[in-house]
LUMPAKE-668595 format. One record per residue: residue number from 1; residue in three letters; chain; x, z, y of N, C-alpha, C, O, CB in turn. Coordinates in pm, whole numbers, plus 50000, padded with zeros to 5 digits. Glycine has a CB too. Layout:
N
+------+------+--------+-------+-------+-------+-------+-------+-------+-------+-------+-------+-------+-------+-------+-------+-------+-------+
! gumi ! kese ! gudren !   n.u !   n.w !   n.v !  ca.u !  ca.w !  ca.v !   c.u !   c.w !   c.v !   o.u !   o.w !   o.v !  cb.u !  cb.w !  cb.v !
+------+------+--------+-------+-------+-------+-------+-------+-------+-------+-------+-------+-------+-------+-------+-------+-------+-------+
!  NUM !  Ala !      A !     X !     Z !     Y !     X !     Z !     Y !     X !     Z !     Y !     X !     Z !     Y !     X !     Z !     Y !
...
+------+------+--------+-------+-------+-------+-------+-------+-------+-------+-------+-------+-------+-------+-------+-------+-------+-------+
***
This chain:
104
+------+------+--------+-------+-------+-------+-------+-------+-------+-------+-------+-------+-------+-------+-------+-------+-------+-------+
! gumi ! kese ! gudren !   n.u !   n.w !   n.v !  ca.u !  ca.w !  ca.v !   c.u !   c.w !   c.v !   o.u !   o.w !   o.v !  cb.u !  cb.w !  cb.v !
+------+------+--------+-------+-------+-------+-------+-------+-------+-------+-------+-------+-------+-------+-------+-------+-------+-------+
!    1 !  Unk !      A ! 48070 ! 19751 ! 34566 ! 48151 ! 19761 ! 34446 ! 48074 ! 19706 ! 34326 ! 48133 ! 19652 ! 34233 ! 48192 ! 19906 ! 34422 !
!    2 !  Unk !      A ! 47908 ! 19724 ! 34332 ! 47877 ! 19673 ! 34221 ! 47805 ! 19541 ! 34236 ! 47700 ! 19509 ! 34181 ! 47808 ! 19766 ! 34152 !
!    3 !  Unk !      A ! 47877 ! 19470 ! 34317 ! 47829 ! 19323 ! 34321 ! 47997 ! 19284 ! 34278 ! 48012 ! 19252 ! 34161 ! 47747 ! 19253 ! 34500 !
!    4 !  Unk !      A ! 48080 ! 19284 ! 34336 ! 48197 ! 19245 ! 34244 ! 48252 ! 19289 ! 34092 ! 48367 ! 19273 ! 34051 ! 48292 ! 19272 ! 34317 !
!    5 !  Unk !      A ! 48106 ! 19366 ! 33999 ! 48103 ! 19380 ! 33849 ! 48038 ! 19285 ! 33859 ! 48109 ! 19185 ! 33849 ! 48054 ! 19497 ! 33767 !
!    6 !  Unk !      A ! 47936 ! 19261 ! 33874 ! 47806 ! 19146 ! 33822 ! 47888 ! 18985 ! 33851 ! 47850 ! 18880 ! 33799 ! 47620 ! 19166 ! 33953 !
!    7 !  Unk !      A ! 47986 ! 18997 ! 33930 ! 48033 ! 18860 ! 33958 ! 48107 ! 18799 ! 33896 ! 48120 ! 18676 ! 33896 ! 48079 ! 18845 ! 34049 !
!    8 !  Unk !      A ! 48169 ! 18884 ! 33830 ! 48298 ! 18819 ! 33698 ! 48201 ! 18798 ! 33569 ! 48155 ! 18883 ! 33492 ! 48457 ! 18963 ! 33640 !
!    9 !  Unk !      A ! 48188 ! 18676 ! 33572 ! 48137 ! 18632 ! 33469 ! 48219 ! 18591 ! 33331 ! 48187 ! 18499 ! 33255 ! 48074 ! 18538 ! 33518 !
!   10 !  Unk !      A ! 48300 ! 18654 ! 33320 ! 48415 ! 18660 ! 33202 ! 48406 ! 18811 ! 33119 ! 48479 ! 18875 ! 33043 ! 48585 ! 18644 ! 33283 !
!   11 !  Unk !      A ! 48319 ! 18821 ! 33159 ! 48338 ! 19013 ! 33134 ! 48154 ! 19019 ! 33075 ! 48062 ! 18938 ! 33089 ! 48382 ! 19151 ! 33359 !
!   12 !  Unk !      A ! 48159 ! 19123 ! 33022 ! 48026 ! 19114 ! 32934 ! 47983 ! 19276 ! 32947 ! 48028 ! 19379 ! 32895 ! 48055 ! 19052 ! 32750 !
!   13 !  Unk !      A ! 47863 ! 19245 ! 33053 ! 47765 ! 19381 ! 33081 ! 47673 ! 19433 ! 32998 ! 47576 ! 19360 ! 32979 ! 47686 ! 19368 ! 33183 !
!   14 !  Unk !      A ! 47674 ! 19545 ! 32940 ! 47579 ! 19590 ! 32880 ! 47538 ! 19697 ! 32929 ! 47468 ! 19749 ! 32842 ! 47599 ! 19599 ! 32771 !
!   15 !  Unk !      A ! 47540 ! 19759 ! 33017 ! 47471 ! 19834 ! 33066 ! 47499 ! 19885 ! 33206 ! 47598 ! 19829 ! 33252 ! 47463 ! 19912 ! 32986 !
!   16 !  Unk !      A ! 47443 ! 19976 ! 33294 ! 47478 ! 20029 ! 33405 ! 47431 ! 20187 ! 33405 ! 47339 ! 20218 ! 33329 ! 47421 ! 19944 ! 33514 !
!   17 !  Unk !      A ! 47480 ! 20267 ! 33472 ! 47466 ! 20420 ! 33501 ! 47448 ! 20410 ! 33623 ! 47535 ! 20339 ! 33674 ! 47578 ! 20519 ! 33468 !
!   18 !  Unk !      A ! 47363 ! 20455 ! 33704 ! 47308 ! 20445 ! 33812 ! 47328 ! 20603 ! 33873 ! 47273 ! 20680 ! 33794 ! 47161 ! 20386 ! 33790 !
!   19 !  Unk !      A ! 47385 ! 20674 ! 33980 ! 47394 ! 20782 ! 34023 ! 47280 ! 20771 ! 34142 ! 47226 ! 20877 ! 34176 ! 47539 ! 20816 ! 34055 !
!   20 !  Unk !      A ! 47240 ! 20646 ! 34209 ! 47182 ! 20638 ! 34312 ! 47074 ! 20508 ! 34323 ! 47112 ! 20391 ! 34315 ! 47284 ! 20642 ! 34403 !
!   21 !  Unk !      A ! 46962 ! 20540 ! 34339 ! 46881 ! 20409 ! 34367 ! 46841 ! 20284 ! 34401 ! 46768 ! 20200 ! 34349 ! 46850 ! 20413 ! 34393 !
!   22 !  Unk !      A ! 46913 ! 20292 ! 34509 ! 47008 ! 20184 ! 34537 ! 47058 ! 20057 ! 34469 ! 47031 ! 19938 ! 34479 ! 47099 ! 20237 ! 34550 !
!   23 !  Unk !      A ! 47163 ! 20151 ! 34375 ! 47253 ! 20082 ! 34285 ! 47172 ! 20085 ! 34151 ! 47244 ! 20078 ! 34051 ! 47404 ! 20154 ! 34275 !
!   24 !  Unk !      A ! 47022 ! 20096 ! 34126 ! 46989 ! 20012 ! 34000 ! 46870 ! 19921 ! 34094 ! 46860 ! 19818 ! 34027 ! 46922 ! 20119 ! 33838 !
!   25 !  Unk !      A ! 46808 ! 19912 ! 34173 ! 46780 ! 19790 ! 34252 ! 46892 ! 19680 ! 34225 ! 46864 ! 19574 ! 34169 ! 46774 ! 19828 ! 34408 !
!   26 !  Unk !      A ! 47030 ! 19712 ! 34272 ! 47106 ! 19606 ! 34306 ! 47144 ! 19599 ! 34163 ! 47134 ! 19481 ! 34129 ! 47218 ! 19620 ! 34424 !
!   27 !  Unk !      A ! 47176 ! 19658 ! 34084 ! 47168 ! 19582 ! 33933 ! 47054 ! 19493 ! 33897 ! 47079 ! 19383 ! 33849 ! 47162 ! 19686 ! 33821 !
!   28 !  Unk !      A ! 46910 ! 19539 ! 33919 ! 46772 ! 19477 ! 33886 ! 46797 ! 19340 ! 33945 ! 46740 ! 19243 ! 33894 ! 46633 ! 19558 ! 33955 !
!   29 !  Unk !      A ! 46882 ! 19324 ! 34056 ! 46868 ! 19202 ! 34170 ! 46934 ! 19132 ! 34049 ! 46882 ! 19058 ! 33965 ! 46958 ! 19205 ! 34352 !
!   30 !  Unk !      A ! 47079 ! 19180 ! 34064 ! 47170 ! 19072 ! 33967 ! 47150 ! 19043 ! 33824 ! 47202 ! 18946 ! 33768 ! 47307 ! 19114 ! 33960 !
!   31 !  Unk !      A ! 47060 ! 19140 ! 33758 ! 47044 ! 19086 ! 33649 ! 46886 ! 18989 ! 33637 ! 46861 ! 18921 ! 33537 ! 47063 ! 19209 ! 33552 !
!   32 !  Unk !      A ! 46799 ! 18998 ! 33746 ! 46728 ! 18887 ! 33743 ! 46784 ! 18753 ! 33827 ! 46731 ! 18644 ! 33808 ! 46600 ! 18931 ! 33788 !
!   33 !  Unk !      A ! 46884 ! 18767 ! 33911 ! 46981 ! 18670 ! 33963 ! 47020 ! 18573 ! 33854 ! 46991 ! 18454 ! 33844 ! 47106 ! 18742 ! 34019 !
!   34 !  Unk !      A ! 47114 ! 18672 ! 33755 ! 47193 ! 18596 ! 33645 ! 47064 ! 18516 ! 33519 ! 47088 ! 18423 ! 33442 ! 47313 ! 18736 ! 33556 !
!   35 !  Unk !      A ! 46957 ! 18576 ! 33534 ! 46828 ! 18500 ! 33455 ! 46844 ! 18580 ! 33334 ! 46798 ! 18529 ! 33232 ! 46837 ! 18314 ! 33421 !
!   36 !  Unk !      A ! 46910 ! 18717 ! 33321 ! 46911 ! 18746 ! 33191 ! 46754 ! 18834 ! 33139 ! 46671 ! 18888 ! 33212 ! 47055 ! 18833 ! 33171 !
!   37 !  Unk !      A ! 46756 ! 18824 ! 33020 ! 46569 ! 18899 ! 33020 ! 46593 ! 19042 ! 33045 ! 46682 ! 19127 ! 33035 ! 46461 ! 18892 ! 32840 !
!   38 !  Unk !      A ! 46481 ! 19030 ! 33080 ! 46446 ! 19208 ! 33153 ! 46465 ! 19321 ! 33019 ! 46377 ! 19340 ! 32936 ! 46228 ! 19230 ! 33224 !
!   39 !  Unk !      A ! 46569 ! 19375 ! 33020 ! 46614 ! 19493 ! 32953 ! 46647 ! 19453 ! 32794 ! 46661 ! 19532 ! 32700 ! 46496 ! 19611 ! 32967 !
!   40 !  Unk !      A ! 46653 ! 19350 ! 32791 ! 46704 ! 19286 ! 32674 ! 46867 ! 19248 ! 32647 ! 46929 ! 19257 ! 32541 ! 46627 ! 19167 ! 32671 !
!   41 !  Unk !      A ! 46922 ! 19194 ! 32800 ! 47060 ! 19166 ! 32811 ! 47136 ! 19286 ! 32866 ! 47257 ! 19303 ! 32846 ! 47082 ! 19046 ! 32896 !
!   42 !  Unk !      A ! 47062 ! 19366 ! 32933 ! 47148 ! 19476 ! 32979 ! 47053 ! 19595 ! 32989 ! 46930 ! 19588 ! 32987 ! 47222 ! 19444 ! 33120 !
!   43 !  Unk !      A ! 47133 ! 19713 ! 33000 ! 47052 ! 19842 ! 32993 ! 47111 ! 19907 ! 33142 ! 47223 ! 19884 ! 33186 ! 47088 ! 19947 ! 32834 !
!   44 !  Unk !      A ! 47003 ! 19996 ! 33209 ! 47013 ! 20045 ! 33328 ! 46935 ! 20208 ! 33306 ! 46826 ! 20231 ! 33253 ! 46941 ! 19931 ! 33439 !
!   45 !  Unk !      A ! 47018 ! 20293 ! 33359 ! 47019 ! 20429 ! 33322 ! 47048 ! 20519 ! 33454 ! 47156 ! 20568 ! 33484 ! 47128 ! 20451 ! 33208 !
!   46 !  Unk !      A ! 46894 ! 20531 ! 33546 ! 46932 ! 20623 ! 33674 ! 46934 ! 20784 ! 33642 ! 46872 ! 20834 ! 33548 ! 46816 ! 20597 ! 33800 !
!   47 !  Unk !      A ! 47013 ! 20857 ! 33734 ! 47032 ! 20960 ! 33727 ! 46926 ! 21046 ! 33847 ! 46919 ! 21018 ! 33967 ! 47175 ! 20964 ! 33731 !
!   48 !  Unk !      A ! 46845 ! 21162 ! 33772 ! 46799 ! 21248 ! 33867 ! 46648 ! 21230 ! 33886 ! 46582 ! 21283 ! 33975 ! 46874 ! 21229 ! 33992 !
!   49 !  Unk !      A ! 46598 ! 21140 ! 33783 ! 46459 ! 21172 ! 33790 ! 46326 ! 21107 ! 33850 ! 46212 ! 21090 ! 33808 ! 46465 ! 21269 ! 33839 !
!   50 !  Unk !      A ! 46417 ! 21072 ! 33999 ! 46310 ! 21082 ! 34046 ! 46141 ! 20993 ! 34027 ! 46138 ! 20909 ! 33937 ! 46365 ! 21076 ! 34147 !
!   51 !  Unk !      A ! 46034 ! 21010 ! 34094 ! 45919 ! 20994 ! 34095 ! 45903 ! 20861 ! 34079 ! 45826 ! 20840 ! 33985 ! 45864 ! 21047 ! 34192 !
!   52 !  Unk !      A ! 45942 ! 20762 ! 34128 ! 45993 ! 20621 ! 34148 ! 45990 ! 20574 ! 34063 ! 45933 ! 20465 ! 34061 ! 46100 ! 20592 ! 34189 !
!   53 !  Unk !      A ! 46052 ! 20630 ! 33935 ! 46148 ! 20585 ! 33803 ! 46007 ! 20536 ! 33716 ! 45995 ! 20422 ! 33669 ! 46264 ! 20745 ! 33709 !
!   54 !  Unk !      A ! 45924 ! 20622 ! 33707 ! 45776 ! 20570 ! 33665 ! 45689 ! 20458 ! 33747 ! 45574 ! 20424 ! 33717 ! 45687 ! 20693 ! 33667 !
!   55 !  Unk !      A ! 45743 ! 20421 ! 33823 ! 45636 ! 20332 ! 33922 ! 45636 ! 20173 ! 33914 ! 45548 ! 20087 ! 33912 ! 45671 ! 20363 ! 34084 !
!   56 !  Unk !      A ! 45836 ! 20173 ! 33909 ! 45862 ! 20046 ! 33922 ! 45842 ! 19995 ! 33797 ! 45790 ! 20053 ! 33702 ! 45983 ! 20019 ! 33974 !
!   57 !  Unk !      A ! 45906 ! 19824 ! 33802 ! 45886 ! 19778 ! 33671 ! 46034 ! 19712 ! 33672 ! 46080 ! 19658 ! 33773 ! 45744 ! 19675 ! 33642 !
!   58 !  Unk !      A ! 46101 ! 19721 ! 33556 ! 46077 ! 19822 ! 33450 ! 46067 ! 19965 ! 33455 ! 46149 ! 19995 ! 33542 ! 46160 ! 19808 ! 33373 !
!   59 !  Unk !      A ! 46016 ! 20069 ! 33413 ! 46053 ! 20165 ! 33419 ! 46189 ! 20204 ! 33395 ! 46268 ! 20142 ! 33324 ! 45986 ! 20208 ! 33367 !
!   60 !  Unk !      A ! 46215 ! 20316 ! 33462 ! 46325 ! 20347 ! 33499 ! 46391 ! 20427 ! 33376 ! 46306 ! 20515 ! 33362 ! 46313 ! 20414 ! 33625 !
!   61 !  Unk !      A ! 46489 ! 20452 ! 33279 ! 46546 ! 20542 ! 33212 ! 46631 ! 20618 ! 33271 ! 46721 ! 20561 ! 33333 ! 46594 ! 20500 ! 33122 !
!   62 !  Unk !      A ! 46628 ! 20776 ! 33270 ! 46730 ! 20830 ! 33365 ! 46780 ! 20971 ! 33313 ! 46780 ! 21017 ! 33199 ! 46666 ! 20844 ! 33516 !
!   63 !  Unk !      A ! 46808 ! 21006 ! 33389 ! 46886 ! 21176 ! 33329 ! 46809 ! 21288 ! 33426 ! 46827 ! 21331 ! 33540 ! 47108 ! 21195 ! 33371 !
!   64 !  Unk !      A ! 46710 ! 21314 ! 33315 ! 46670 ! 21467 ! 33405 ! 46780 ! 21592 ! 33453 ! 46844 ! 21651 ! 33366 ! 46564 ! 21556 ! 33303 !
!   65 !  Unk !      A ! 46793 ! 21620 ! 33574 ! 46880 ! 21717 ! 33661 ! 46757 ! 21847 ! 33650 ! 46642 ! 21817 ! 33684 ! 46924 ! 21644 ! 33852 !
!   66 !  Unk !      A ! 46780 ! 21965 ! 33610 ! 46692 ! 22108 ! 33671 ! 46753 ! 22115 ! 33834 ! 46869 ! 22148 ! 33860 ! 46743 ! 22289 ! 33563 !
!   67 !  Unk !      A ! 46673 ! 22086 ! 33912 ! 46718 ! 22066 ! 34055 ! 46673 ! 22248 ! 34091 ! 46730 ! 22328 ! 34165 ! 46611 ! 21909 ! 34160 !
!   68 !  Unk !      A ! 46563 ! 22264 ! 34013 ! 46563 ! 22417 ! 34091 ! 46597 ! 22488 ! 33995 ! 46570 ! 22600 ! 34039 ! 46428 ! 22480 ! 34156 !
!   69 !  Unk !      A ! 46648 ! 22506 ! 33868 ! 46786 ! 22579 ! 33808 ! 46886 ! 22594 ! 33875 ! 46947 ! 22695 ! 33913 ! 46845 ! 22523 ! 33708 !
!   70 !  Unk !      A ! 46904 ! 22456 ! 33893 ! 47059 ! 22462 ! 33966 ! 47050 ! 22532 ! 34110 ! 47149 ! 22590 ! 34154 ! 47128 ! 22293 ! 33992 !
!   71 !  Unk !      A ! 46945 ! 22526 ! 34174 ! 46935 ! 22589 ! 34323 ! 46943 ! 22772 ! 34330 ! 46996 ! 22841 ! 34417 ! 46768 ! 22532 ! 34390 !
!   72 !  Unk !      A ! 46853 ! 22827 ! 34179 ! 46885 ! 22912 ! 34160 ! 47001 ! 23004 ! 34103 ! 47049 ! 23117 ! 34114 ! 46822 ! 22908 ! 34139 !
!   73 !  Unk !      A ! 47016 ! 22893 ! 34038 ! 47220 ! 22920 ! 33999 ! 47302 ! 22978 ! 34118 ! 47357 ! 23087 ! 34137 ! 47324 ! 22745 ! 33968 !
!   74 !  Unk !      A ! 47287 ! 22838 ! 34206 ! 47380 ! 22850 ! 34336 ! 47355 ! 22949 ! 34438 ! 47441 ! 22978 ! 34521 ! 47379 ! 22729 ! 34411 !
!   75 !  Unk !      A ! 47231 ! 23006 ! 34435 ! 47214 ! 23115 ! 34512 ! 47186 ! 23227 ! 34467 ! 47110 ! 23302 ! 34528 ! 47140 ! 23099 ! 34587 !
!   76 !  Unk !      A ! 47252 ! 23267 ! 34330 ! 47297 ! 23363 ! 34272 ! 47475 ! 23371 ! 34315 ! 47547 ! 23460 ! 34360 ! 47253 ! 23342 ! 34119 !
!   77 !  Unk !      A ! 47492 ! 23255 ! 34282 ! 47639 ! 23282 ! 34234 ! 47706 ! 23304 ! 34397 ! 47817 ! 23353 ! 34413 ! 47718 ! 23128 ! 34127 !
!   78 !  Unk !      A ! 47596 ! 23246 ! 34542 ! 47621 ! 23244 ! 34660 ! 47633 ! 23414 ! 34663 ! 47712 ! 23470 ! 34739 ! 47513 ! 23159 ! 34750 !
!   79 !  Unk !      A ! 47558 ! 23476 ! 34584 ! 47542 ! 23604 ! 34682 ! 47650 ! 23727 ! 34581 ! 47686 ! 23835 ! 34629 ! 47329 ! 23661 ! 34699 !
!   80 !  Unk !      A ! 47678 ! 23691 ! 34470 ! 47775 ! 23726 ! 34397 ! 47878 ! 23701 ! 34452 ! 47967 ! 23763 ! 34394 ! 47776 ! 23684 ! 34291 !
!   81 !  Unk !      A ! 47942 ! 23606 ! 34588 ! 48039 ! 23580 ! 34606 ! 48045 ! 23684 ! 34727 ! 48120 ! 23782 ! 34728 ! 48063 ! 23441 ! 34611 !
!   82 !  Unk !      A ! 47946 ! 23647 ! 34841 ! 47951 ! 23745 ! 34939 ! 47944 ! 23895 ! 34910 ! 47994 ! 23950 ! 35008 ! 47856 ! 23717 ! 35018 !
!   83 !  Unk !      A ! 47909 ! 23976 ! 34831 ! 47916 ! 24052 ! 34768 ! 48057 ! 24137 ! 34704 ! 48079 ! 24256 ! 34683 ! 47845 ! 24001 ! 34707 !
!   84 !  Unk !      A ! 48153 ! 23986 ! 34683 ! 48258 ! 24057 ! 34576 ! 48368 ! 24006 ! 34703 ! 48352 ! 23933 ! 34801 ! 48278 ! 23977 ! 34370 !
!   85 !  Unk !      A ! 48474 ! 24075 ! 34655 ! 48595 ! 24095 ! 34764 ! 48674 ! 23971 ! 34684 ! 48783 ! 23925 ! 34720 ! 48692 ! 24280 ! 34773 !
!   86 !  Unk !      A ! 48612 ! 23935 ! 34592 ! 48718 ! 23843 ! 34491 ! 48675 ! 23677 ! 34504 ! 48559 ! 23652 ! 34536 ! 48699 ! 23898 ! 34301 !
!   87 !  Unk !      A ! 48732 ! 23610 ! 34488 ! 48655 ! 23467 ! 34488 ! 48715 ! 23390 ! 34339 ! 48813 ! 23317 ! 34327 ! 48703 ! 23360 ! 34654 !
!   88 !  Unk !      A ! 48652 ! 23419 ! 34271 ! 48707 ! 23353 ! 34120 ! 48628 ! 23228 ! 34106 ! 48505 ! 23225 ! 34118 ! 48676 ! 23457 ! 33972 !
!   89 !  Unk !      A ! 48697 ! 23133 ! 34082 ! 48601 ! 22971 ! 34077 ! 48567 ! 23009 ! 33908 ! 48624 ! 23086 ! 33831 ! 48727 ! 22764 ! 34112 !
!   90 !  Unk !      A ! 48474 ! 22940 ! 33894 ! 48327 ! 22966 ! 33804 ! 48297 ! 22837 ! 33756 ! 48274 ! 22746 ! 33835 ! 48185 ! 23025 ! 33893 !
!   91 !  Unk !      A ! 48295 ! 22820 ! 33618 ! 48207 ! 22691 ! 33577 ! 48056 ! 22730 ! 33513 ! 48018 ! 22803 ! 33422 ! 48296 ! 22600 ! 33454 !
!   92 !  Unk !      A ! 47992 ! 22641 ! 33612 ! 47806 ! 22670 ! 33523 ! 47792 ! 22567 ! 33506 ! 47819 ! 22470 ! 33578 ! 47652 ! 22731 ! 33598 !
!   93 !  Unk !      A ! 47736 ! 22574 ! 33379 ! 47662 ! 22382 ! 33298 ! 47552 ! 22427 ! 33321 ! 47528 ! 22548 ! 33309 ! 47674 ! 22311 ! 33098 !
!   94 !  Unk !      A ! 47452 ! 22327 ! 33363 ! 47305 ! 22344 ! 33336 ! 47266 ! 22188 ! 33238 ! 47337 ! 22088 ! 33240 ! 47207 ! 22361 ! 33510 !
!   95 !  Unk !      A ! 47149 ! 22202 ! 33164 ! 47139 ! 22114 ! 33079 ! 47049 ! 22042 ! 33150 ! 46964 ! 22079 ! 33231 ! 47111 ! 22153 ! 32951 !
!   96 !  Unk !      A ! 47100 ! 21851 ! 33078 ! 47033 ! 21754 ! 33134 ! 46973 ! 21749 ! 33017 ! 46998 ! 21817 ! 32918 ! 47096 ! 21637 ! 33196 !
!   97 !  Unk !      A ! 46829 ! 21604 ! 33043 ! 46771 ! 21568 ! 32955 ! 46791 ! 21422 ! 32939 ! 46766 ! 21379 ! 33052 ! 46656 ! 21611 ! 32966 !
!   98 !  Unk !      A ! 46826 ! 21308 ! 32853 ! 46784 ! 21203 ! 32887 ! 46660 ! 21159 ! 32869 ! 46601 ! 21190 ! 32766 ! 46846 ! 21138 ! 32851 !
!   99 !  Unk !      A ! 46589 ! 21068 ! 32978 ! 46464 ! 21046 ! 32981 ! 46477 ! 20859 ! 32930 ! 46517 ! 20763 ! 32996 ! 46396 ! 21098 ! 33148 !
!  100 !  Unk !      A ! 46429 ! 20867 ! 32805 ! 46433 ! 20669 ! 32768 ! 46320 ! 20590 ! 32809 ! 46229 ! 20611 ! 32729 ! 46432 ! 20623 ! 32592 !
!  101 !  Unk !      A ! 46294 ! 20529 ! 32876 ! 46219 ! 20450 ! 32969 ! 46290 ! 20285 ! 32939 ! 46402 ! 20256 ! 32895 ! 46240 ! 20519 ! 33142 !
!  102 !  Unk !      A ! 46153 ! 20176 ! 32992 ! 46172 ! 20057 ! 32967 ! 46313 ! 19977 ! 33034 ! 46352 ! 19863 ! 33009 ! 46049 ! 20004 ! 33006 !
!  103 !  Unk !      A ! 46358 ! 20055 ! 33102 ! 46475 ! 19958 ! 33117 ! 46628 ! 19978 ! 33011 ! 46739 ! 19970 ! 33062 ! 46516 ! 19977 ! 33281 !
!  104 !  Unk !      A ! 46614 ! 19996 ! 32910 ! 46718 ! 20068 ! 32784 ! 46667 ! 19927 ! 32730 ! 46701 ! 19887 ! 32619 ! 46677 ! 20256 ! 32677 !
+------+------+--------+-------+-------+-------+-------+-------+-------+-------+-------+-------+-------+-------+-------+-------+-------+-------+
***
């Protein structure tokens, strides 16, 4: 799906949101494909942190996830459920951070 964005060249990219690793590699591909300068023509924004995000080049900009907030959330709210005779759906926000790194 995200090689048929990068291919319409009628359309004007400025950035990408990345949920998966993967898919800012394959942005990195196409935007050194298309010859545009490195984080100058477009901005790339992975989600979740990981360890990686510091390694490569450019660095990675991304969205810090509390992975063990949220684990402790869910196994609260797991045992609150087994517990209760009731099953009421529940919204929990946990807060992200954005992390700005060289590829912005």
């Amino acid at each position: 799906m995200l090689r048929s964005v990068f291919l319409f060249t009628t359309i004007s990219i400025v950035g990408v949101l990345s949920c998966y690793f993967s898919v800012f590699l394959s942005a990195l591909y196409y935007h050194i494909s298309l010859k545009l300068r490195k984080c100058k023509d477009i901005s790339v924004i992975g989600f979740d942190d990981i360890p990686l995000c510091t390694i490569i080049e450019p660095t990675l900009s991304t969205i810090r996830v509390p992975k063990q907030q949220m684990g402790e959330v869910a196994a609260q709210r797991l045992i609150e459920l087994i517990k209760s005779d009731r099953n009421v759906n529940t919204k929990i926000e946990v807060e992200t951070k954005l992390i700005l790194r060289d590829s912005v």
